[in-house]
C-alpha positions in Angstrom: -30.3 1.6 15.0 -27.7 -0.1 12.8 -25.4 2.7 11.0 -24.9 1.9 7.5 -21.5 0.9 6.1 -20.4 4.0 4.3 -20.9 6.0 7.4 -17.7 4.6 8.9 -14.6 2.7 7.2 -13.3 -0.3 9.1 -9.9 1.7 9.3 -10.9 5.4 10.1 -13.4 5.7 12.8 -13.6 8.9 12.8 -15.5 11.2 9.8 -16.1 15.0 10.4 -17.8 15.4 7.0 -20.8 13.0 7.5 -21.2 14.2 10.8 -21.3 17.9 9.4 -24.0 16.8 6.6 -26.3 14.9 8.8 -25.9 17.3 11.7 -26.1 15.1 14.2 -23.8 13.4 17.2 -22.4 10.4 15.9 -21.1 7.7 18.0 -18.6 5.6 15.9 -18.1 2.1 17.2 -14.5 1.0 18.6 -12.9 -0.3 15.9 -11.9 -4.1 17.1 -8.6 -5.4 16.4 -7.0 -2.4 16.2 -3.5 -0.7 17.5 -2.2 2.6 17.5 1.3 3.9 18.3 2.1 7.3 19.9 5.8 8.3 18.7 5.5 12.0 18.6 8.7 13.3 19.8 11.4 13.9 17.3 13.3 12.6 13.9 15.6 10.3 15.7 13.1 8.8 18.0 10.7 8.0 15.0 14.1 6.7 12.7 15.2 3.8 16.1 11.7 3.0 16.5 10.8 2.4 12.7 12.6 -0.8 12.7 10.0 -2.4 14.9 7.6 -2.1 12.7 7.6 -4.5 10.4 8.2 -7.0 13.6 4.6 -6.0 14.7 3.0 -6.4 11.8 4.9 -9.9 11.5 4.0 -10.9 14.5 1.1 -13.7 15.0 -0.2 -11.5 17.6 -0.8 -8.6 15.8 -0.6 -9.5 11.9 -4.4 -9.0 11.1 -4.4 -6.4 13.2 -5.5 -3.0 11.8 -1.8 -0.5 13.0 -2.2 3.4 13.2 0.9 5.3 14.0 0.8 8.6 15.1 3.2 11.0 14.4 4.6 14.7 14.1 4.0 16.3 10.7 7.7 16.7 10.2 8.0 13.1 9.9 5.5 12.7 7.1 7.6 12.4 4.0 9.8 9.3 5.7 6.9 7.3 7.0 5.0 7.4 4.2 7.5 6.1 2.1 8.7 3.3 4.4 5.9 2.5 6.7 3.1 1.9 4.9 4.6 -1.8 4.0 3.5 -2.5 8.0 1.4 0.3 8.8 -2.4 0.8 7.6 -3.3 4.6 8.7 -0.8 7.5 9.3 -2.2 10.2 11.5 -0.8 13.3 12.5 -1.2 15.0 15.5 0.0 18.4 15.0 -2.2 18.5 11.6 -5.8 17.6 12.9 -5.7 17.0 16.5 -9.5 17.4 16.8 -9.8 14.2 15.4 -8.2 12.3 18.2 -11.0 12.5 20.2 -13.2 10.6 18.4 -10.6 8.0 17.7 -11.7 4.8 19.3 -8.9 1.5 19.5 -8.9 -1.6 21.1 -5.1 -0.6 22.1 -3.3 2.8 22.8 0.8 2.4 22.6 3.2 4.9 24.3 6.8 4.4 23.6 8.0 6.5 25.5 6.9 7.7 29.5 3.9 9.5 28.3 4.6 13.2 29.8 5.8 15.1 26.5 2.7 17.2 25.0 1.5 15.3 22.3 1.7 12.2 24.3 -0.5 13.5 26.7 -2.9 14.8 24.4 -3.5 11.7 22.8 -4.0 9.8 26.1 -6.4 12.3 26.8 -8.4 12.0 23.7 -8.1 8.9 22.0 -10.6 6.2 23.4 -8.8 2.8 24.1 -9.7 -0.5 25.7 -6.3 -0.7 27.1 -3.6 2.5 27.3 0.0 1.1 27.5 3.0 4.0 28.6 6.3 1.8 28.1 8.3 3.6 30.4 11.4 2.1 31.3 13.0 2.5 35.0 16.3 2.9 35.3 17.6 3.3 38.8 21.5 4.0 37.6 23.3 5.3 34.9 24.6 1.7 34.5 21.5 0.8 33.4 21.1 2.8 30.5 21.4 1.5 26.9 21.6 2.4 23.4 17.2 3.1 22.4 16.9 0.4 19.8 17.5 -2.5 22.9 15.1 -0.7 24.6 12.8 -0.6 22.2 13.5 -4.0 21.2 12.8 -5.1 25.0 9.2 -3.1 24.2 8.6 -4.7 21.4 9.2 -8.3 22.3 6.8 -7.8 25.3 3.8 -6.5 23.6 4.1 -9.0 20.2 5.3 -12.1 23.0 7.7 -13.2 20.3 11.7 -12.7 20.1 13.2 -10.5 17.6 16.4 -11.0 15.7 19.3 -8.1 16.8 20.1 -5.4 14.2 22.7 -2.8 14.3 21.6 0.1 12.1 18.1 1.6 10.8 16.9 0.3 7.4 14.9 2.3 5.1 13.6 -0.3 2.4 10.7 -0.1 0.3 11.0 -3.1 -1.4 11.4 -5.1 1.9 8.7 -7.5 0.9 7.3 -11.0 -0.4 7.7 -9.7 -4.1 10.6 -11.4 -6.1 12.7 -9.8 -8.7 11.3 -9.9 -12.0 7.8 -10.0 -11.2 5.2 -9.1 -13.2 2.9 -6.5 -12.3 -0.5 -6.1 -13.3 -2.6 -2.7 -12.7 -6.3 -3.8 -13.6 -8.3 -1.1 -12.8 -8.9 2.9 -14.0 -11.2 5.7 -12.9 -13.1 5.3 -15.6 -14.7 1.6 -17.5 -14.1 2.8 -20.6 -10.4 2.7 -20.2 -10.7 -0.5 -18.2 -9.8 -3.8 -19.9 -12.3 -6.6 -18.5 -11.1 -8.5 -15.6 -11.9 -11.9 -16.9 -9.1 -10.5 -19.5 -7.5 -10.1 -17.4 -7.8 -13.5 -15.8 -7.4 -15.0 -19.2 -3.9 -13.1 -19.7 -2.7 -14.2 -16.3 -3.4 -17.8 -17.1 -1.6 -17.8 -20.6 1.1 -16.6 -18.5 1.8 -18.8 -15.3 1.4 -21.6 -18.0 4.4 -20.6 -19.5 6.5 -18.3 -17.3 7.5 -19.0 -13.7 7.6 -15.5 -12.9 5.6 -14.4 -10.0 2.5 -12.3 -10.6 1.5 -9.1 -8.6 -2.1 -7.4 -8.8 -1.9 -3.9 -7.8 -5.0 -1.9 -6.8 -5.9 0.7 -3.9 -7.0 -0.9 -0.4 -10.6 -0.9 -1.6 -9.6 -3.0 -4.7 -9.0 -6.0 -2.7 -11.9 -7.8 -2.6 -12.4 -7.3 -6.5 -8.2 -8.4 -6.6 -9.7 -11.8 -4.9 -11.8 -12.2 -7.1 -9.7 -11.6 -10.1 -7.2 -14.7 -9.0 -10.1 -16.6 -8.3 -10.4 -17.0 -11.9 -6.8 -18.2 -12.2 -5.8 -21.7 -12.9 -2.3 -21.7 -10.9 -3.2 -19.4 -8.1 0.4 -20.3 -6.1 2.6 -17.6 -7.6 -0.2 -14.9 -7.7 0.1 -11.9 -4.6 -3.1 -9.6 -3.7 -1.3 -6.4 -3.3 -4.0 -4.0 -3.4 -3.4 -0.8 -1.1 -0.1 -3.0 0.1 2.1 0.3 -1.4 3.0 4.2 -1.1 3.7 5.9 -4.0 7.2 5.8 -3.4 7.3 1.9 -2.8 5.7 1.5 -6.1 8.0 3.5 -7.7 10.6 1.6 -6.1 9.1 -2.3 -7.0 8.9 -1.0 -10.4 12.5 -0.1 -10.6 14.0 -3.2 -8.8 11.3 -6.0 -8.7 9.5 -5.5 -12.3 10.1 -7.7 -15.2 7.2 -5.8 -17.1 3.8 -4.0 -15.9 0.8 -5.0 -17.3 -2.2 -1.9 -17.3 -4.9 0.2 -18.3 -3.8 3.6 -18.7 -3.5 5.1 -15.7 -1.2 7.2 -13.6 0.5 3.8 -12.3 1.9 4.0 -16.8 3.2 7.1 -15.9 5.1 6.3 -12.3 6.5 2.7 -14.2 8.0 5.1 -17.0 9.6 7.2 -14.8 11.6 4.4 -13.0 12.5 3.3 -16.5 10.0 0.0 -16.0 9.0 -2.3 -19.2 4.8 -1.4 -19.8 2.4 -2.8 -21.7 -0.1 -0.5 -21.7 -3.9 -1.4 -22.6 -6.0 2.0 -24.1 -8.5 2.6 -25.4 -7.1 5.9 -27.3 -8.4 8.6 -24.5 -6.3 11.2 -24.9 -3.9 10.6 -27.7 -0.8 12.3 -28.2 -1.3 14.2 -24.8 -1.1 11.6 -22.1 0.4 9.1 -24.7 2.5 7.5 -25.7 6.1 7.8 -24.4 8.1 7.0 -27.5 10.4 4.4 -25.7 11.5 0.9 -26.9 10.4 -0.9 -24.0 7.0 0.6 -23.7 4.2 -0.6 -25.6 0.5 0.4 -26.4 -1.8 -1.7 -27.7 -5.4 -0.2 -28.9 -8.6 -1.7 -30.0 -8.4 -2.5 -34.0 -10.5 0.2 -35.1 -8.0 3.1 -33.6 -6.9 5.4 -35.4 -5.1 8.5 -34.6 -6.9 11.7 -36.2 -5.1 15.1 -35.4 -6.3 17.4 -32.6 -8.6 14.4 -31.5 -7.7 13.4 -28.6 -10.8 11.9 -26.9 -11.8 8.8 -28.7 -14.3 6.9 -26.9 -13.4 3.4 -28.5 -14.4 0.0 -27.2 -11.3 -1.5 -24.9 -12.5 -4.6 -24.9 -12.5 -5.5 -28.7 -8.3 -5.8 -27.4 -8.1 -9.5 -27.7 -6.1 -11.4 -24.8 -4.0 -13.1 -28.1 -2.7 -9.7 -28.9 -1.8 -8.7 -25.5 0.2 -12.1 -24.9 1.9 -11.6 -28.2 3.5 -7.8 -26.9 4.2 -9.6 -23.7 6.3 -12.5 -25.4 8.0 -10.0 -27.2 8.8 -7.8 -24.6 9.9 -10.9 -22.3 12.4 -12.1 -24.9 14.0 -8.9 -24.0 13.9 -9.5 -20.5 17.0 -11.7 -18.5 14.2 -14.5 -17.1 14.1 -18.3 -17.0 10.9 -19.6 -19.6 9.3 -22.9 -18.8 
């Protein structure tokens, strides 16, 4: 019998819940296309070997490749900031080591000779079509060399391509496609009455690529991407338009927004919030939930825009207003405005 869809994700192939509510022995099928990394020893190991990552997911070998890296805890905070540009799951085997076992890849990667604890536990539990241990044999101490050429000897072997020499580690978020002054656009929310339609949407995004030659960047989490597809399947001039739904950690978002955003487009939603607080131009479409205690930030170069009948009444802060009487004329005439502000090149 075929399990159905929501019992596994194509990422994840592993889910202790829905095996604890249907009480049964699931066996999750291998997950094809997929790669995961073993780098569990220590800060500096993780920091030389970080580099390499964007290579892989570069590569033509591997770029549609689903990547899991597995790391120590203690190296959470730095790979989720800087990895998840090349990485699609972080897992971490000092957290929930259980899970490893019913982790099944096409491909199993060990860095390093495979004998330090947490190596060996993952060998032992993961489930690969191929297990890899890129030890390297060194017969003198003249053999020896700095990790990164080692690595970078590794690297070129498993993705079959060359890779360019670099000196020092990089940490960039913004080490992407995305080119300064873009404008970002955040079409969803939790909830549809504080979501602005998508053909709105589509509408808003045509009026602009007609006149601006700024690129356009549709944010949304890693399940938004079909509906993302759709969205710019609407759109006339469909060049300058990036899917980059569940491309970005919090903290490469953040980071876009300070450095890459000409002005964010959204519903109100917690991505309002993180633009404000890297000081980002927002045009923010609401439909007047939560007035005067989620917004608005009294700044010049944020702007709200509510459906004609608003109206704020005093200790009413839930008004359940229609979002889409907001015309797409009157959000095009905030983003004009706010543009003239902005150092960019009109049509």
């Amino acid at each position: 019998m075929k399990l159905p869809a929501f019992v596994y994700s194509e990422k994840l192939t592993y889910r202790k819940e829905i095996k604890q509510i249907l009480g049964i022995k699931i066996s999750f099928p291998r997950v094809k296309k997929t790669i995961a990394f073993v780098e569990t020893r220590g800060l500096g190991d993780y920091i030389v070997m970080h580099n390499f990552l964007k290579n892989l997911k570069e590569s033509k070998k591997y770029q549609d490749y689903n990547i899991i890296l597995i790391i120590r805890k203690n190296i959470a905070s730095l790979a989720e900031a800087y990895d998840s540009l090349y990485v699609d799951e972080i897992l971490y085997v000092d957290g929930r080591a259980d899970m490893l076992k019913n982790l099944k890849v096409e491909e199993l990667v060990c860095l390093y000779d495979g004998n330090f604890k947490f190596e060996k536990l993952c060998f032992k539990k993961i489930k690969a079509k191929k297990k890899t241990i890129c030890s390297v044999d060194t017969k003198s101490a003249q053999e020896l060399c700095f990790r990164t050429k080692t690595l970078k000897k590794i690297f070129e072997n498993l993705i079959e391509e060359k890779i360019e020499d670099f000196s020092y580690p990089y940490f960039d978020n913004t080490n992407t496609n995305i080119k300064n002054n873009s404008i970002f656009i955040s079409p969803f929310a939790n909830l549809d009455l504080r979501t602005w339609k998508i053909e709105k949407y589509a509408a808003l995004i045509n009026k602009i690529t007609k006149n601006y030659p700024n690129d356009i960047v549709i944010l949304g989490e890693h399940p938004n991407k079909q509906a993302v597809d759709n969205l710019i399947s609407m759109c006339n001039d469909r060049t300058r338009i990036i899917n980059a739904a569940g491309k970005f950690s919090i903290n490469a978002l953040y980071d876009h927004f300070r450095y890459k955003c000409a002005i964010l487009i959204a519903n109100e939603t917690g991505t309002v919030h993180l633009a404000a607080g890297a000081n980002a131009n927002i045009i923010c479409i609401s439909n007047g939930s939560h007035y005067s205690v989620m917004t608005p930030y009294e700044k010049p170069n944020i702007k709200y825009i509510f459906p004609p009948e608003f109206q704020y009444t005093p200790n009413h802060t839930i008004l359940n207003l229609d979002i889409n009487n907001i015309s797409t004329e009157n959000v095009y005439a905030e983003f004009e405005s706010l543009m003239k502000q902005q150092p960019v090149c009109v049509k």
